[in-house]
C-alpha positions, 0 to 999 in steps of 0.5 A: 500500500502507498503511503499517504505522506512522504517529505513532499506532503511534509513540505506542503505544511507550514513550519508551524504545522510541522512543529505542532506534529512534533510537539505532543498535543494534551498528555496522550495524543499528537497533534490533530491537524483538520485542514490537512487532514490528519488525526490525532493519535493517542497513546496510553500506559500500558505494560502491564495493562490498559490505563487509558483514562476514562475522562480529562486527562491528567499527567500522573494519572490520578484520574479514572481510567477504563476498566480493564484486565490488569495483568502481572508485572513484568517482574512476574512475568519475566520469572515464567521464562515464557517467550510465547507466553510473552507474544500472547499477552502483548497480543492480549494488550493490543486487542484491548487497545484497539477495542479502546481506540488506543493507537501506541501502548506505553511499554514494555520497560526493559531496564535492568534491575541494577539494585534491588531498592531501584523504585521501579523495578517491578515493571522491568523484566530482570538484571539479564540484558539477554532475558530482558531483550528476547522477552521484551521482543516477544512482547513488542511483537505480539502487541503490533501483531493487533495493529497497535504500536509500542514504546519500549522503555526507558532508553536508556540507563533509567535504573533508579527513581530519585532525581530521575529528571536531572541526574546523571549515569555515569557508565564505562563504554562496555557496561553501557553496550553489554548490560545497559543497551543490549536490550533495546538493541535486541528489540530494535533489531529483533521486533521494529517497536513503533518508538521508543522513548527516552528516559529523563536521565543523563548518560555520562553528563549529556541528557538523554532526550539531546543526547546525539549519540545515543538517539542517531548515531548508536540507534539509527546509524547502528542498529537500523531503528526505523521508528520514531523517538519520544520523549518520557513525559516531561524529559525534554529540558530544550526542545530545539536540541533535542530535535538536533539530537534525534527525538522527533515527538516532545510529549506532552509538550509545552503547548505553544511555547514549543511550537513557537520556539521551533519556528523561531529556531527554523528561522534563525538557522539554529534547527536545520529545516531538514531536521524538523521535516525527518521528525514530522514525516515520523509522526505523520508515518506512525499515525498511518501506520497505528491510527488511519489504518488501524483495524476495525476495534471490535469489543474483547472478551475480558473474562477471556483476558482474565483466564490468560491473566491467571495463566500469565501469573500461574507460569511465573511465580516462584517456588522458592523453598518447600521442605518436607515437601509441605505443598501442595496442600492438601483438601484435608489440610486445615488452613490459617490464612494469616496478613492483611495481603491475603484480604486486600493484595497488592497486585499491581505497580503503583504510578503509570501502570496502575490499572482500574483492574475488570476482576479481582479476586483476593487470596482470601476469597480463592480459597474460601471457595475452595474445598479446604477448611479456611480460617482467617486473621488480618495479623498486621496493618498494612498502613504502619510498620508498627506491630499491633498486639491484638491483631498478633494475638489474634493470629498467633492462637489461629495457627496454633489451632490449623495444620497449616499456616500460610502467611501473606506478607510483602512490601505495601505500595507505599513503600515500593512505587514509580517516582521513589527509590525504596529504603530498604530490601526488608519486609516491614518490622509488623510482619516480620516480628509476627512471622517469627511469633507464628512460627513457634505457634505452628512449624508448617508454616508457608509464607506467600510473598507480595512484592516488586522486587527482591526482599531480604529474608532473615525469617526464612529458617522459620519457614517450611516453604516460601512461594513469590508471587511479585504482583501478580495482577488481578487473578492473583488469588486464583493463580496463588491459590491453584499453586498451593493446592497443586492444581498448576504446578509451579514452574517459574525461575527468579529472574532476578538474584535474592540476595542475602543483604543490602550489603552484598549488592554490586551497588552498595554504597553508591546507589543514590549516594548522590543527587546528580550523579550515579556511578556505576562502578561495578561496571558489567559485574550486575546481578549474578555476574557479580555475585558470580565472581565475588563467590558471594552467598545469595539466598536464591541466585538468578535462575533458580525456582523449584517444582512439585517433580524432579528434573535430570539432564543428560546427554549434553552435545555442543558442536560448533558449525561456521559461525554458530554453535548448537546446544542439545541435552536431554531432559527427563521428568524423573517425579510423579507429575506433570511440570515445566522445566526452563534449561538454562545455557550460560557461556564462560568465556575462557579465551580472552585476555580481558575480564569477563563474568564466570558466566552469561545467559545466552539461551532458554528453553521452557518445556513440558513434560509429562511424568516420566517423559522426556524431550531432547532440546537443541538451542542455538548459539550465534557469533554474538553470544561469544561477543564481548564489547571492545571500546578501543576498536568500537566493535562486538569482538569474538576471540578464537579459543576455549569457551564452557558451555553448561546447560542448567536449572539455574546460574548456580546450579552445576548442571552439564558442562562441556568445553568446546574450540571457537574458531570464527573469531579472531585470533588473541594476540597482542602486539609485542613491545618492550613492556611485554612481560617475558611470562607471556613471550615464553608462553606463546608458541608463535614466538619462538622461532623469533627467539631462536633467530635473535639468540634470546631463547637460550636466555630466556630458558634460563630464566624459567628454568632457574631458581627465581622462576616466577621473579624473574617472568614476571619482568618486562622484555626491556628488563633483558638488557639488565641480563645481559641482553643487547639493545640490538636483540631486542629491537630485532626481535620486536620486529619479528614478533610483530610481522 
């Protein structure tokens, strides 16, 4: 189909009309333009649910918006190591937007989880670049799949919520490119998202929203996006350099200040009429592409939608620990539900993903109609962190009275939302306090957990079994409560590592140290990669989950073909039941002379088995999955050598290793100079002809030979001429090595 504008319709608008289309008109919509024909656009909230609001709009959303089915969280859904499940309810969001006349969905956030205290973390997929970039695709694609656009956000490097507007993130280039952008570029190259939208902070002193670099030359120049560039609400400080730099929507924009400081900018020569043409025939491109030739909205089926919401949530939550095989419950089991959570949930984020939720049913009421016999006490308040005795009391002469006890507890919204960086990983004191007292009532004790992102667990050895359910959307109760009862079999793996305290974090201590500045110090060592190679002790590492049946892993072949390697292992349900597995393949790079993580995800499989059966997988490695980030040369360097490749349960988990040869990279040498230690001259086969030629061998030999071994390798080639070497030899030999 032709399309209806191109640079020449673009040109046919007066310079104020075009600067209308890049300025957003009202919080959710673009500019309409009648006299040209040419609608408005609106856009909406959305990652894990429909916000379009129901009456004037307003920018925090504090107005009523439409009833819709508000799905799990990211960080839920993220945990189901799910990619079809991840197309279906970014399909399942796109048939809700189209029946609403919504164009572009704000979402899915794919910032990486660098801190557990970061505010926002529930509405982003994992700490993994490579978990959250083939999630988030899936995502993007089933959303446009319905003929609804997407925004992927926060672009880029928005990991914390204070000062989210001015400060700034200071990362080195490799971090950037292999934890930060890695995502984004995946999603971009992998899906097309209609836009994306950069985020508020600055990278390396230079705001996002004017940032050249980041939004044309790595963006369109590299990775070929050929969508349109939006702002987060709010983010543009300077709306002329931020055209320059690449953003083509400003929303909501300032209303005629905008336009009129573009006109005048157009005027004086400061913004390039080109410019100001590529952003316009942008906009113009998405509103064909989402708008005027949207399909027919039709009305959806919102019980269906609630059905997939509890599937959604079934398929993700964690079972973290279940000794004494304490779950499922039995239907004679008698029960104490204990906390305030259990009654009124916190199922979803708080701030621009909050939804008027269609259906919500509570934990509470899931198992009230059930067959097991229920009893209820509210244990604690939700709105203080102080203790109250006589709702402790309460509970604690339940439990002691049930067979079972499962106690909601988590971290309420006022703790844990967009806009704040939370304090600290801890449940509040009332709940921990109280899960102790309960535990020496009644030593079956299951704790659920409601919460954003990774808590600290000090009570878990109170415990006989603990289920994380995140927020898991607005089927919380039934999806929790079929879990603990066995009727769904708990499938789904942290995406995120538990750690023990705050203490063990990568970003400990310069997390929000400052207001204008975040220093990422830790460099590419986030999440397990730190805790890999710190060997530091987690409570659960990233991966990890556990089900009702056992799983064994055999046969592991890894063979390498042209530029890719193929991964194949078998896998068996060795229990009683049938379950969900996700294999896991991490690579460990062995080759380079660089510092490189203990491991990296690079591949995922969920699969089904019945009890008893077994699949053979084979996953796929491309070149990429070997890469690492060379900041001097600017490019994915693969280096030829020896690579581990282990197919597991978990980041921690021992699973079956195999060490294999890369050889579609390029070969590890250095230049040699006089600063080259004498251990690594010795060492390298390739040198010694040069050696021979120069009369330094003998020498040389002597060295590792003698009783100073070590000492003496450890010495630059230049410290030679000490030993009675000539200058002479050693120049002739750098001209050998090096030819």
């Amino acid at each position: 189909m032709k399309s209806k504008f191109d640079l020449t319709s673009v040109q046919k608008l007066t310079i104020q009309e075009r600067a209308e289309l890049v300025s957003g008109k009202n919080f959710w919509f673009t500019a309409e333009n009648k006299d040209q024909q040419i609608p408005k656009l609106m856009m909406t909230d959305g990652p894990s649910g429909l916000r379009k609001q129901a009456s004037s709009a307003d920018a925090l959303g504090l107005n009523q918006s439409v009833e819709a089915i508000c799905f799990p969280s990211a960080a839920l859904t993220a945990s189901s190591f799910n990619v079809a499940l991840l197309y279906n309810l970014g399909k399942k969001l796109g048939t809700a937007a189209r029946a609403e006349d919504v164009d572009v969905l704000l979402g899915p956030g794919v910032n990486i989880k660098r801190s557990p205290l970061a505010g926002r973390n529930f509405e982003y997929f994992s700490e993994d670049p490579y978990l959250a970039g083939e999630l988030g695709s899936a995502y993007v694609k089933g959303v446009q799949q319905e003929g609804v656009g997407v925004s992927v956000k926060h672009f880029a490097a928005n990991n914390r919520e204070n000062q989210r507007f001015t400060s700034s993130s200071n990362i080195d280039e490799r971090a950037l490119r292999e934890i930060y952008l890695t995502a984004f570029e995946k999603i971009v190259k992998q899906a097309q998202p209609a836009t994306l939208m950069c985020s508020y902070n600055a990278i390396n002193g230079v705001l996002n929203s004017q940032n050249y670099r980041l939004l044309t030359q790595i963006l369109r120049n590299e990775w070929g996006f050929e969508g349109l560039v939006m702002s987060d609400w709010g983010a543009v400080a300077d709306n002329i350099a931020a055209l320059r730099a690449g953003l083509d929507l400003e929303m909501p924009g300032n209303g005629d200040y905008s336009v009129q400081e573009i006109i005048k900018a157009v005027h004086t020569g400061e913004l390039e009429e080109a410019q100001l043409n590529t952003s316009a025939l942008r906009v113009l491109e998405m509103v064909e592409k989402f708008h005027i030739n949207a399909k027919a909205s039709d009305n959806y089926d919102k019980d269906d939608q609630h059905a997939f919401a509890k599937k959604a949530a079934e398929d993700g939550m964690v079972l973290l620990k279940n000794d004494h095989a304490v779950l499922p419950l039995k239907p004679t089991d008698k029960i104490a539900i204990i906390g305030a959570l259990a009654q009124t949930p916190r199922y979803q984020g708080g701030g621009s993903s909050h939804v008027n939720a269609y259906k919500l049913v509570s934990p509470l009421k899931a198992a009230q109609n059930s067959a097991n016999h229920i009893s209820f006490a509210q244990g604690y308040a939700l709105d203080s962190e102080k203790p109250d005795q006589m709702l402790a009391s309460e509970a604690v002469s339940l439990a002691k009275s049930n067979d079972k006890v499962v106690f909601f507890a988590g971290v309420p919204e006022q703790f844990e939302s967009e806009g704040f960086d939370k304090q600290s990983m801890d449940l509040p004191d009332n709940q921990i306090q109280l899960i102790h007292e309960v535990a020496e009532s009644n030593p079956n004790l299951i704790v659920v957990l409601q919460n954003g992102s990774a808590v600290s667990m000090p009570w878990q050895g109170d415990t006989q079994a603990i289920l994380e359910t995140y927020l898991a959307g607005e089927a919380v109760g039934e999806a929790t409560w079929a879990i603990l009862t066995g009727a769904t079999n708990p499938s789904g793996k942290l995406a995120e590592t538990f750690p023990e305290r705050i203490e063990d974090t990568p970003a400990f201590g310069t997390f929000n140290a400052s207001p204008d500045e975040e220093n990422y110090y830790e460099g590419i060592y986030v999440g397990y990669r730190y805790y890999d190679v710190k060997k530091q002790e987690v409570n659960y590492p990233f991966g990890f989950g556990l089900s009702y049946t056992t799983f064994k892993y055999d046969d592991l072949k890894v063979s390498v073909k042209d530029s890719a390697v193929n991964v194949t292992v078998k896998v068996t349900n060795t229990g009683d039941v049938y379950g969900k597995e996700t294999v896991q393949v991490y690579v460990q790079n062995l080759a380079s002379t660089v510092e490189t993580p203990i491991q990296e995800l690079k591949a995922f499989r969920k699969v089904d088995l019945q009890a008893g059966e077994s699949q053979t997988l084979t996953m796929t490695l491309d070149r990429r999955s070997f890469a690492w980030y060379d900041a001097h040369t600017a490019n994915w360097r693969v280096d030829n050598g020896e690579y581990r490749i282990k197919a597991a349960s978990s980041s921690r988990d021992k699973g079956l290793s195999e060490i294999i040869n890369v050889d579609f990279g390029s070969e590890v040498k250095t230049e040699i100079s006089d600063n080259t230690y004498l251990s690594e001259i010795i060492n390298r086969a390739d040198l010694q002809e040069a050696l021979k030629q120069t009369g330094l061998q003998k020498m040389l030999n002597s060295i590792v030979s003698g009783s100073n071994s070590e000492l003496m390798a450890n010495m630059p080639l230049r410290a030679i001429i000490m030993l009675g070497a000539s200058i002479d030899q050693m120049y002739t030999f750098l001209k050998l090595a090096n030819e």
